[in-house]
N, C-alpha and C positions, 0 to 999 in steps of 0.2 A: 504493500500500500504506500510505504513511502517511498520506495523507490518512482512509483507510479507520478504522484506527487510532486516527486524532482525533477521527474523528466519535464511535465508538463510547466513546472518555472522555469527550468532551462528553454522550449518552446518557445513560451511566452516574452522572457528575452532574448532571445534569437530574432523572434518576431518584431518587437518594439525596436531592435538595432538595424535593421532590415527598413525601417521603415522610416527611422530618426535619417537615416543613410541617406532615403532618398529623396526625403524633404531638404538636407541640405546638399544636394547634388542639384536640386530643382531652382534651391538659390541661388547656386552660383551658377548654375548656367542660365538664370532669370539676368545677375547681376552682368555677367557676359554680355549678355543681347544687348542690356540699355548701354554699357559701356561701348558697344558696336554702333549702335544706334547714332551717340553723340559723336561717335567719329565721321561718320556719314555728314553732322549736322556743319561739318566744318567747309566741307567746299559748297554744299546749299549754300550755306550763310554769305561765303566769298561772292557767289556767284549774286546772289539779291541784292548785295552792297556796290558790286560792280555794274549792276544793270538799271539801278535804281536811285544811288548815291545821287548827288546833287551836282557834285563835278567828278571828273574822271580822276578814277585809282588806281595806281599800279600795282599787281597781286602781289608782288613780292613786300609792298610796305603793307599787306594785308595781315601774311602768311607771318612776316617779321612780330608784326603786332601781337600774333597769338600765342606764339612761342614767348615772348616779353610775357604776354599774361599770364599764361600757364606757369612761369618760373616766380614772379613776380606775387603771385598767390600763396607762395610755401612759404616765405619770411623776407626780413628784412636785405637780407645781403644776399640771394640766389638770383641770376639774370641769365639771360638769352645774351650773349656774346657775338655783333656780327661782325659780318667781316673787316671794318671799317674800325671797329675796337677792337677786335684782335690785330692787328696791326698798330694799332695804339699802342697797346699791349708790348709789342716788339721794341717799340720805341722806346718807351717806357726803361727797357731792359737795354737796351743797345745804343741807343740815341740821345738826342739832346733838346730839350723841350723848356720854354718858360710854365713854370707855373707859380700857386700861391702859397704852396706850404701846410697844406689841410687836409686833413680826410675827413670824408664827408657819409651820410648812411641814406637811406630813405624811412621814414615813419611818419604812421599815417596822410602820406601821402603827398610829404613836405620831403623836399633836399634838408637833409640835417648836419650841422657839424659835431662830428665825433670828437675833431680836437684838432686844436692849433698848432702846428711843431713850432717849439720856442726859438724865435730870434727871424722866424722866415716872417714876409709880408702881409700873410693875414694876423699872424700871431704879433706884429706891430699896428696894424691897422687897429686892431683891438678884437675882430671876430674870436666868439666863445663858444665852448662846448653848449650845445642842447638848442643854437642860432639855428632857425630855420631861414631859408635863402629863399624868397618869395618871387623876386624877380633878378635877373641878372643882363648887365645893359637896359636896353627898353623892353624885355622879353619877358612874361610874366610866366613864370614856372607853374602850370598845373600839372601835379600829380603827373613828370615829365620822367623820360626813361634816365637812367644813372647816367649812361656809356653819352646819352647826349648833354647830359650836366659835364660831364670833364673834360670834353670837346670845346665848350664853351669855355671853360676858366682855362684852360688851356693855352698858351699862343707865344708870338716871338715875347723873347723877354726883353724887358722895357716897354712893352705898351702895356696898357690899362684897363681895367675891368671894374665896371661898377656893379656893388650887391646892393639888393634892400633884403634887410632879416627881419625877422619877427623875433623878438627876443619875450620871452614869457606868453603873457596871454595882450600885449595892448601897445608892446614897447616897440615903434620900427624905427628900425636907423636904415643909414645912407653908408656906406664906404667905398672909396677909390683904393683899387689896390694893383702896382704895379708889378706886373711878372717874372719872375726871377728867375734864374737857373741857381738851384741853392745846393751847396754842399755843408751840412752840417753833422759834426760828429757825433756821437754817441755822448761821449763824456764829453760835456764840457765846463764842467767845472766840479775840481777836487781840492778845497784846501782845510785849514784847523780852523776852528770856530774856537769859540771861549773855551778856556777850562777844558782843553784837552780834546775835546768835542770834533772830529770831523765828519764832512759834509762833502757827497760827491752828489750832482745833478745828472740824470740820467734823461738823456730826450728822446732815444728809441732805442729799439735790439735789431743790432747790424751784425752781420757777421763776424767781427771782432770785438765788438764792446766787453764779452766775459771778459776777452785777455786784456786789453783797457785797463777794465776798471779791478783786474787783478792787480796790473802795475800801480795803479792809482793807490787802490789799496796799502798795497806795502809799501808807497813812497811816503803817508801817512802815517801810516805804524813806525817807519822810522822815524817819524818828527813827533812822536809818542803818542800817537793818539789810541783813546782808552772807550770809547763810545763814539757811533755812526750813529750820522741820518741820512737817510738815502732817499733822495729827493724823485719820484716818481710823476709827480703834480708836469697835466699837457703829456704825457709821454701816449703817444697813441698806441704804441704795439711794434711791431715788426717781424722778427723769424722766430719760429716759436721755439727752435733748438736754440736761441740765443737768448731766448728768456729763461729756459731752464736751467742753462750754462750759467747765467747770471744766480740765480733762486741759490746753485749747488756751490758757491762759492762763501752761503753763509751758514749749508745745513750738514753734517756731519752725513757718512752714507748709510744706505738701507730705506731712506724716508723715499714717500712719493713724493711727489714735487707738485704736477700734474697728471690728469689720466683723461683722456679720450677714449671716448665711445660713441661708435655709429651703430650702422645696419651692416655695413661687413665687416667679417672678421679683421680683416688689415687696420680700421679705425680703433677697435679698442684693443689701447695700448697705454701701458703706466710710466710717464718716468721717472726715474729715480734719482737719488742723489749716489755719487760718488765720496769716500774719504780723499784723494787725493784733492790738494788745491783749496781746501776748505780752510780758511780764515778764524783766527782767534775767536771764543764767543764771548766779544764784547756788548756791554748793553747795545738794543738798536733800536731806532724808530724808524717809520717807512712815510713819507709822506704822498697821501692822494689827494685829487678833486675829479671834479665831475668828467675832466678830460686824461683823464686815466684810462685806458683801454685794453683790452685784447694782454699783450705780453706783460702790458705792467698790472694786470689784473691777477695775471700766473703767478707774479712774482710776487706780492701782495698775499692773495690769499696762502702761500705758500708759509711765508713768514707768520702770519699770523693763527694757521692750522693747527701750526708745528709749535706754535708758544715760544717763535724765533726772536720777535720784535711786536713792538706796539706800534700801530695804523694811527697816523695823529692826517685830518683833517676831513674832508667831505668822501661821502660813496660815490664810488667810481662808476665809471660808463654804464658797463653789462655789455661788451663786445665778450663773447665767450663762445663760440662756435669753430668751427675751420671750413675754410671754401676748398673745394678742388677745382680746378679745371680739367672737364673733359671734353675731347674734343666730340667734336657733330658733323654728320655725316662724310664725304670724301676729303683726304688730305688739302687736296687745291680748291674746296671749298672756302676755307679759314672761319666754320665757322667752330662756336662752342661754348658749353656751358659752364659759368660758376655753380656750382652747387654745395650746399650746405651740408656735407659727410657725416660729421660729428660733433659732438659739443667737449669742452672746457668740464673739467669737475676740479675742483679744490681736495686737497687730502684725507679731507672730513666728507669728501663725496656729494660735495653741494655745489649744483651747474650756477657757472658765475653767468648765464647770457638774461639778458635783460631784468638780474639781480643785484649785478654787481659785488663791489667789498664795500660793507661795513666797516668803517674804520672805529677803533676802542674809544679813541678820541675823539669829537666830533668839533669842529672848527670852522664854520663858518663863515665869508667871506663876502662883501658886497659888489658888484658889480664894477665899482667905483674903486673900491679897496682892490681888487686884480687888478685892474688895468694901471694903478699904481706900480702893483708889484711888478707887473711887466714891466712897463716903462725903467723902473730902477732897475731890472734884471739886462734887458737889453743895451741901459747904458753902462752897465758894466763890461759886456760883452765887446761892445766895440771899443770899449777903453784898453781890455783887452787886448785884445785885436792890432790896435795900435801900437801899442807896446811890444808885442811878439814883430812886429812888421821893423817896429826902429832897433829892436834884438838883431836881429835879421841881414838888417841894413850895416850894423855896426860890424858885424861877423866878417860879412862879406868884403866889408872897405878890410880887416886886418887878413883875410883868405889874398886877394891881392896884393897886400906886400910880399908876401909869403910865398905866392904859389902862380903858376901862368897860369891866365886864365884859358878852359878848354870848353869847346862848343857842346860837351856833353853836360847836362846841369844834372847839383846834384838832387838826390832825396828830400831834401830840406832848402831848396832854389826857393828865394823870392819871387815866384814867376808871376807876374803878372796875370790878376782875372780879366775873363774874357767878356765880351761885351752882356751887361744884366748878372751876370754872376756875381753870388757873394759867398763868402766862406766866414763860418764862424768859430772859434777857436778859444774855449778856457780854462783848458787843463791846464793845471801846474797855477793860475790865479793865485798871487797870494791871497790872506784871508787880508778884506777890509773890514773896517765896521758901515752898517747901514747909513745912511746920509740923515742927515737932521731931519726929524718931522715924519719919516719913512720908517714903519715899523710889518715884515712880516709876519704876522700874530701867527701862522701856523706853522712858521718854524721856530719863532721865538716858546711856541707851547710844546715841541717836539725836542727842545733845550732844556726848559725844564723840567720837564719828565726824564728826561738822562740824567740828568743833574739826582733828581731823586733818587733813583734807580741806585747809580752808582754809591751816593750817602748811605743807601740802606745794605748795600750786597753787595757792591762791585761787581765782578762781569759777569757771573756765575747766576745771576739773579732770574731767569726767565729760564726757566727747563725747558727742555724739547717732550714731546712725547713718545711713545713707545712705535715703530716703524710704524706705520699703517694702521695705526689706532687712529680715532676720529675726535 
């Protein structure tokens, strides 16, 4: 009897699996057709808009269009690449181009600045993180493709490009901003602050910056310094092996650093720290603001996961994803897609995209009060600048008594910038004090928290956590 019983549950679900099977066999090949359906609906559509339109369309700025919307739909930073920006593209890499020193995002449906690189022409102009770019020349930006926003600020350097932004919800400004070809370094500026204190500014992650600001590092340490601030504030990002390389120069190894995760396997992947090249653990502060992004968000969350350093000023961007470029359809096509692979996770497992870092400190800054600090930060820069140039100069007049002069120049040639180019340079800066009347409160708050730090502990004062604890 029981066996009789079992058989007939066994039946019964057999029967019910049989059946569950083919109601979802039934939806996905329901969900197939409509999915078929809507492909069909694509050259209908072409064909109504081209028959019907009000003036004539060329299909291709149709077919372009719909590929823009289809990528343009998944998030902020994914795009249709055509041929005309891939070549951009090339440029970009191999060429020589004016432009203003900015990157830019798309949200809700505004050109956005991500962030200013410190010391280039938007970043003197005064344009900020979170500007939206409402019109550019006499051209009013609606909800306009990226690849055609960089076209536009784009061009020879020395002529001029005017923005109007929308700053907040009510605030719009006007800015003239003249185009540059800008070479700016990674570091530039590493000197001692008060009381032992040093201080290196960090403006992106280039392929050499680790080794930089390893030298930096220990050219510091030899002038005793006993606590870092590592200045992050406008840093937009750059190679993200080169932010991590930065992260591992302050965290002992074993720790993650960062971890990437996609939809394939190749995306999730953790990195880690190395022991070799890892720096004294001197107290440290990191400072951000809102134009913090992408690598300096790595480096940030990294420090702050790990119980490395304390975050003194505003929350960062929330650039926290990776694009890839892949390419679209035939080679001598050119054309191809950015797309969004994977995200950013902090060590503690928490996606920094459109989160950001929380910094422990929170510092606040007026609209007013930045573009002071800028202003004092870029005339130091060119003060700088100037001083390295009449170094230079002095060099060169005692290299001539010395030596014939040969048409090969060397490593370190005075060479003359070429027409729009500017170079900026402030490593090795002695330390000054701030000018009268000029106070930056979020480094002057990221001083006195070392200052504490050290009174109560000395270097030892901020533990790390356990590898891959959160």
């Amino acid at each position: 009897m029981r066996s009789k019983k079992l058989l007939w549950i066994i039946a019964v679900l057999v029967a019910a699996n049989l059946v569950l099977g083919m109601q979802v066999q039934k939806k996905l090949a329901e969900s197939e057709t409509k999915s078929l359906r809507l492909f069909e609906l694509i050259p209908e559509a072409e064909a109504i808009v081209r028959n019907n339109y009000v003036e004539d369309v060329e299909t291709q700025k149709l077919l372009y269009g719909a590929l823009r919307g289809m990528l343009n739909s998944l998030d902020l930073h994914s795009q249709f690449l055509s041929p005309e920006w891939v070549k951009n593209m090339e440029v970009e890499t191999t060429g020589t181009f004016g432009g203003l020193g900015i990157e830019i995002t798309k949200k809700q449906g505004f050109v956005t600045v991500v962030s200013p690189i410190v010391g280039t022409p938007a970043y003197r102009a005064g344009l900020m993180a979170g500007d939206r770019i409402v019109k550019i020349n006499d051209e009013i930006m609606r909800d306009p493709d990226l690849t055609d926003v960089v076209s536009k600020l784009r061009g020879e350097p020395g002529t001029k490009v005017t923005l109007t932004i929308l700053r907040g919800h009510a605030t719009i400004k006007t800015f003239t901003v003249t185009r540059a070809v800008i070479k700016v370094p990674s570091i530039v500026e590493a000197k001692i602050l008060e009381d032992s204190i040093g201080y290196v500014k960090v403006t992106q992650f280039q392929e050499r910056t680790a080794a930089d600001l390893h030298q930096s590092l220990a050219d510091l340490e030899g002038q005793g310094m006993d606590a870092l601030i590592l200045d992050l504030r406008d840093n937009p990002g750059g190679l993200l092996v080169s932010a991590v390389e930065v992260a591992d120069l302050f965290v002992p190894g074993g720790h993650v650093i960062v971890s990437t995760k996609g939809k394939q396997q190749a995306q999730n992947r953790k990195y880690m720290s190395k022991d070799p090249g890892t720096h004294p653990m001197c107290p440290m502060a990191v400072l951000i603001n809102g134009a913090s992004a992408s690598g300096s968000e790595i480096v940030a969350g990294a420090i702050k996961d790990l119980k490395r350093g304390v975050i003194v000023g505003e929350k960062s961007y929330g650039k926290g994803s990776v694009q890839t470029i892949l390419r679209l359809g035939k080679p001598d096509e050119q054309m191809a897609l950015r797309l969004t692979t994977a995200k950013y996770y902090t060590p503690s497992e928490v996606s920094i995209e459109d989160k950001g870092i929380e910094p422990h400190v929170v510092v606040k800054v007026t609209p007013e009060q930045e573009m002071e600090r800028r202003s004092q930060k870029y005339k130091e820069m060119q003060e700088a600048l100037e001083e390295k140039k009449q170094e230079k100069k002095e060099e060169k007049k005692e290299e001539k008594k010395e030596e014939t002069k040969t048409d090969k120049p060397s490593a370190e040639s005075d060479e003359p910038l070429g027409p729009g180019e500017e170079l900026i340079d402030l490593t090795g800066k002695p330390a000054e004090e701030e000018e009268e009347g000029f106070v930056d409160i979020q480094l002057r708050e990221a001083i006195r928290i070392l200052k504490a730090i050290k009174a109560i502990g000395g270097a030892q004062t901020i533990p790390l956590r356990a590898a891959g604890s959160p």
